[in-house]
N, C-alpha and C positions, 0 to 999 in steps of 0.2 A: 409285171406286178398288177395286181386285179384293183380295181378302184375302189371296192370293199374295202382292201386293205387300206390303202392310202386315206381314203376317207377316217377310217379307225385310228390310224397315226394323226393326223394331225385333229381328230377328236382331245387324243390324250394328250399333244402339245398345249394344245388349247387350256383346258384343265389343269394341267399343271403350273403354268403360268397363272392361269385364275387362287390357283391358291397359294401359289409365291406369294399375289398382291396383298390376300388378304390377310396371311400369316406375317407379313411387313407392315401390312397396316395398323395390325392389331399390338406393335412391340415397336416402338419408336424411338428404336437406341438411335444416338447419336452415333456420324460416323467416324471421328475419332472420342475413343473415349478417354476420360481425365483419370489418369491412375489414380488421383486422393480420394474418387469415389466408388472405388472396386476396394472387395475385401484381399490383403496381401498376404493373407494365412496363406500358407503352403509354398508362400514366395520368397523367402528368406526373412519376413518378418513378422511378428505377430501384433496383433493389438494392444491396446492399452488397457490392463485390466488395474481395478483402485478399489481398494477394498476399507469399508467403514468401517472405524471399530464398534458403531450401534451393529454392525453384522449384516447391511447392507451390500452389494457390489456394484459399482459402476463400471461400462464397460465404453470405450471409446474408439474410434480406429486412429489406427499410425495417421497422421496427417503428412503435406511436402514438409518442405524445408522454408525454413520462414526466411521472406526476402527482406533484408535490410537496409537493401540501395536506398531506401526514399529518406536516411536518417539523416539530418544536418549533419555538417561535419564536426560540432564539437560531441558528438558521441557515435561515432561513426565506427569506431575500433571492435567491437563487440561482433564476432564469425558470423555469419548463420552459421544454424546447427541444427541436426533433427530431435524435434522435441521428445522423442520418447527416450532418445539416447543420451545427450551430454548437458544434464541440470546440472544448478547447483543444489546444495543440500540446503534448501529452503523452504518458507511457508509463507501463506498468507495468517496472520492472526486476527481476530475478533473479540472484543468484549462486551457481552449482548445478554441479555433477559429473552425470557423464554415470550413474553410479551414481546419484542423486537422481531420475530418472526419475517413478517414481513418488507418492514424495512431492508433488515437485511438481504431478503432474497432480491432486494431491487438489487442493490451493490453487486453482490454475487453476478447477477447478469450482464450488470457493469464492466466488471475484471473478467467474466468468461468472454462475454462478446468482443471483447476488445484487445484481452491477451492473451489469459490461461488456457481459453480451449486451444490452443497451440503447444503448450508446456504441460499441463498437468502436473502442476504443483500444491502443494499439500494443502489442508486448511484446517488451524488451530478453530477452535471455539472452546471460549472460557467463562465465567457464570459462577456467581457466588452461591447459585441454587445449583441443580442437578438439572440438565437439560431436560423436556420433556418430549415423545415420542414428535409431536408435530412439526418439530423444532428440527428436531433428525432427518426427519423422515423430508421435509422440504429441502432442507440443506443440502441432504449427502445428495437429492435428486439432481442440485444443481449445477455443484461443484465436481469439476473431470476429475481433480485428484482422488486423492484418500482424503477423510475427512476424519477428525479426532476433537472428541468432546472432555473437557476436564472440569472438574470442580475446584475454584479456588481454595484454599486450607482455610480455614478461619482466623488462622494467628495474622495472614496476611490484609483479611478486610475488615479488622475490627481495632479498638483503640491500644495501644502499647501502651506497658503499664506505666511508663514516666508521664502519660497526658492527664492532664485535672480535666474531669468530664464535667466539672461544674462551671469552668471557666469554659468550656470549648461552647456547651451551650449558650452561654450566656453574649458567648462572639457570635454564633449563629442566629439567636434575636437581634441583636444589634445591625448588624449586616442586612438583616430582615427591612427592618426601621427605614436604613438608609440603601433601600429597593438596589439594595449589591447583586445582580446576579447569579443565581444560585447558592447566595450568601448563606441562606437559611437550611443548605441542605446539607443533610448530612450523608448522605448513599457519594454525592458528587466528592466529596472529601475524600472517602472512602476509596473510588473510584482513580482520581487522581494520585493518590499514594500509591495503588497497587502499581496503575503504567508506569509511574517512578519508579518504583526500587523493587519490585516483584514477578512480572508479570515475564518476563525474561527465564524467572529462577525456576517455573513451573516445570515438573516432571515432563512435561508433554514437550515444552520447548525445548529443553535441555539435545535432543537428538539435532537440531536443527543449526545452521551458522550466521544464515541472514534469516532477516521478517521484514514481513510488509503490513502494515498496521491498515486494517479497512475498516470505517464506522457503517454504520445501518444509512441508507437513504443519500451516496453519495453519489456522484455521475462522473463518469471519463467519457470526452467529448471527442476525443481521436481514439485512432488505430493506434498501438503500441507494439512496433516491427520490430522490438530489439527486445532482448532480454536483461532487465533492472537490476535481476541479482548478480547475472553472471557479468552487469557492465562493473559494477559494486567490487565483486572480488578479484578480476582482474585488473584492475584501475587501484586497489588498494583505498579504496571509499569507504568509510566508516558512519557514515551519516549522512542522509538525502533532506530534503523537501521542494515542495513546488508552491509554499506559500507563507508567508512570514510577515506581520505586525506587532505592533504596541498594545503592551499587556494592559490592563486595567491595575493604575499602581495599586489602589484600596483596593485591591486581592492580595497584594505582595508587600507593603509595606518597608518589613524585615529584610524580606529575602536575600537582598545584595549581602545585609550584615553580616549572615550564616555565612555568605560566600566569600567574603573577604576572610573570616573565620576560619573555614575549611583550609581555604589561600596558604594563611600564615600559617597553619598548624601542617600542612601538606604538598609545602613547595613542590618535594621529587615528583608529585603527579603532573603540575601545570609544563602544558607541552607546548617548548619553543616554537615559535612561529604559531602561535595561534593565533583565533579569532577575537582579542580582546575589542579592536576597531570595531566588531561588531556589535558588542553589548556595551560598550562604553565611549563615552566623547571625552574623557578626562583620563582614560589612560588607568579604567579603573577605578578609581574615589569612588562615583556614584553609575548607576544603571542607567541606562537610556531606555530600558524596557522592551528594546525590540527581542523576537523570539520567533524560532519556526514553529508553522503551526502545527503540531502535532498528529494528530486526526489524520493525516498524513506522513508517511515517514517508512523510508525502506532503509534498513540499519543493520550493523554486525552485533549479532548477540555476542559473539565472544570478546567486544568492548563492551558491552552494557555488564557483563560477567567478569569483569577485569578488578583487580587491586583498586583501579585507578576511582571508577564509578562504583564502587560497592563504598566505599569510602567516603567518596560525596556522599551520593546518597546516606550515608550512616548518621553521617556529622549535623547535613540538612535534618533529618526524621527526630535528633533527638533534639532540635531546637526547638520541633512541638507546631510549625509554621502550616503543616498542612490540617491542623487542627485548631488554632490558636488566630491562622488570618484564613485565608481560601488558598494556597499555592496552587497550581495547575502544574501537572506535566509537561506542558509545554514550555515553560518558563525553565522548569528544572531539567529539562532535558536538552534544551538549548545553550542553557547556560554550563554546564558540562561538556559539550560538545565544542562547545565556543573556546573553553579554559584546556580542557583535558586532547583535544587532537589536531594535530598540525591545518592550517589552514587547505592545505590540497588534499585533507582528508573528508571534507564536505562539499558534497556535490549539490548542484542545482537542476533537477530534471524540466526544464522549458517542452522537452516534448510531452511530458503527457500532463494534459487537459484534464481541469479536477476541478469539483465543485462538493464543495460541502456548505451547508447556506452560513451565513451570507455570502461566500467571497468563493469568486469566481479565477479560473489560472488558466489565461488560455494561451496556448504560446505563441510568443510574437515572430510575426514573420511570418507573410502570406504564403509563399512558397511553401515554408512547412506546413502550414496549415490543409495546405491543396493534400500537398504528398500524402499526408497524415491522416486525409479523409475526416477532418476534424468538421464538425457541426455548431462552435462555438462563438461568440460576437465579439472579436476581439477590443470593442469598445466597452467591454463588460469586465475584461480585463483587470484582474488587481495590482498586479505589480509593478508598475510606476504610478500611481497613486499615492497621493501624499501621508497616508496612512500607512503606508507597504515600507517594511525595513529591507524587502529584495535592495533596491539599488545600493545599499552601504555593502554587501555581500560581493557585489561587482568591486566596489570601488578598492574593500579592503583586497580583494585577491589580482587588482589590476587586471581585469576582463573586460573586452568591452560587450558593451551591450547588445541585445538582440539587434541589428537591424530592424528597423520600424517605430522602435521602442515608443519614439517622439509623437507618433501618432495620436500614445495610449496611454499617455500621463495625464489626460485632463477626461 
């Protein structure tokens, strides 16, 4: 072989190699790579496609399978499951002004960063006005599911015609006078009647079995490895929360009266074994005012859709009390929940971490906290605070308490 040659071969060894290096250099995959970041079209499965009724599309890819090892044991039961495959038939809902815009899209980022971009679950938005394009248009950006907009009916946000609008006024100066809290407003009246007895009945809800209630401007402080609705319908869970105190009685006055009213007129509703120990120290006679806070709250619409709650609520609306004094939803949806469902039909979610101002829920117990990748101060903590009705909810259902708990009482 002539040297010519040889020279010319290991010329083009040479060069080839030279442009190995530089075509590696210039593409810096990893040498294993992560299936959740390749597209699996053509693999057996497709994307996640979520379409807006404003006529937008959101498109997302299949994610793995979410791991739930890190979940404490009192909610440990719940599979994984691939989220594009096995939901439940559920929603997030909102009630929000087209002003709320932003607010909201905090939360929004809130529940995606932390859950939904794993599930892709729906999201209700409801509005006494007609949403307006900005509204949409950031929303359905942010939110993986499908995203549906409704407008409330009017007969739902306005006064019923057994209410004296002379006397309603004339309670919302008063309440003004004596710097009540939203005493003087009338939109919040409004507002809190719908989440009572309405806002469940809306066309848009109706497809739906559970909801997860999100206000504008709230924070979850952990990861959330498990899925709420599907722990709800397998567990037979009728009613959540992760924060609960003492109502302001000058809101409520009445209230109990109505309810001992409904009581006697609607025995066959009130369910054995329930949570009286929790709204009452007497067994009943009078309220103790505690209540879950609402603003929070993952629930079965087809209890809030029931005989049982359409009825309350009836009995409540025409005593005139969310017109008449301030009632809040929270009150009236607790105390329902307390009277109308067996006590192991209300759960308590210690894992997810939830702020709406003032009050802080971080859950107790370092360990979970690590697992959970939570960012929260658990001396911020509300629930053994002497203001927090959580420990009666222990006591009445014989649970004990977080591990730690003692730390975060003071």
């Amino acid at each position: 072989m002539s040297s010519g040659y040889i020279r010319y071969l290991l010329f083009a060894l040479v060069g080839l190699a030279i442009l190995g290096f530089i075509s590696r250099s210039s593409l810096p995959l990893p040498e294993r790579y992560d299936s959740s970041l390749l597209s699996t079209k053509g693999k057996g499965q497709e994307p996640v496609n979520t379409v807006n009724t404003g006529g937008t599309v959101n498109t997302g890819n299949t994610v793995n399978t979410v791991d739930t090892s890190h979940q404490s044991p009192a909610i440990s039961q719940p599979q994984s499951l691939t989220p594009s495959g096995d939901r439940v038939n559920a929603t997030f809902v909102t009630l929000a002004r087209n002003s709320d815009v932003w607010d909201i899209a905090k939360s929004i980022r809130q529940v995606e960063d932390r859950f939904n971009r794993n599930y892709h679950y729906d999201w209700v938005f409801l509005n006494d006005k007609p949403f307006d394009d900005t509204f949409k248009k950031i929303t359905t950006s942010l939110v993986s599911g499908t995203t549906h907009y409704g407008i409330i009916p009017p007969d739902h946000w306005s006064y019923p015609d057994w209410i004296d609008r002379d006397k309603a006024k004339k309670v919302r100066e008063d309440m003004k006078e004596r710097k009540i809290i939203y005493g003087d407003s009338e939109s919040y009246r409004h507002m809190c009647r719908y989440e009572s007895g309405f806002f469940f009945r809306h066309e848009l809800m109706l497809n739906y079995e559970f909801y997860w209630r999100v206000e504008p401007s709230i924070q979850l402080f952990c990861d959330i490895s498990f899925d709420p609705f599907r722990y709800m319908k397998e567990n037979n869970k009728k009613y959540s929360f992760v924060l609960s105190l003492y109502e302001y009685f000058d809101t409520i006055p009445t209230l109990w009266d109505s309810v001992q009213k409904f009581m006697s007129a609607s025995p066959q509703h009130i369910a054995e074994d329930n949570s009286m120990g929790f709204l009452s120290d007497d067994g009943g006679k009078t309220y103790n005012k505690c209540h879950f806070w609402s603003n929070f709250e993952v629930g079965s619409l087809e209890w809030l859709r029931s005989d049982a709650y359409i009825d309350y609520f009836n009995s409540l609306d025409k005593d005139g009390g969310f017109f008449y004094e301030r009632w809040g939803d929270a009150p009236v949806h607790s105390i329902a929940a307390g009277l109308l469902l067996k006590k192991e039909e209300i759960h308590f979610f210690n894992e997810i971490a939830y702020y709406h101002v003032p009050f802080t829920h971080c859950p107790t117990g370092e360990q979970t906290r690590l697992d959970l990748k939570c960012h929260c101060n658990p001396s911020e903590n509300f629930d053994w605070k002497g203001y927090s009705c959580t420990s009666r909810y222990f006591q009445i259902n014989d649970i004990p308490k977080p591990e730690g708990y003692e730390k975060e009482e003071n």
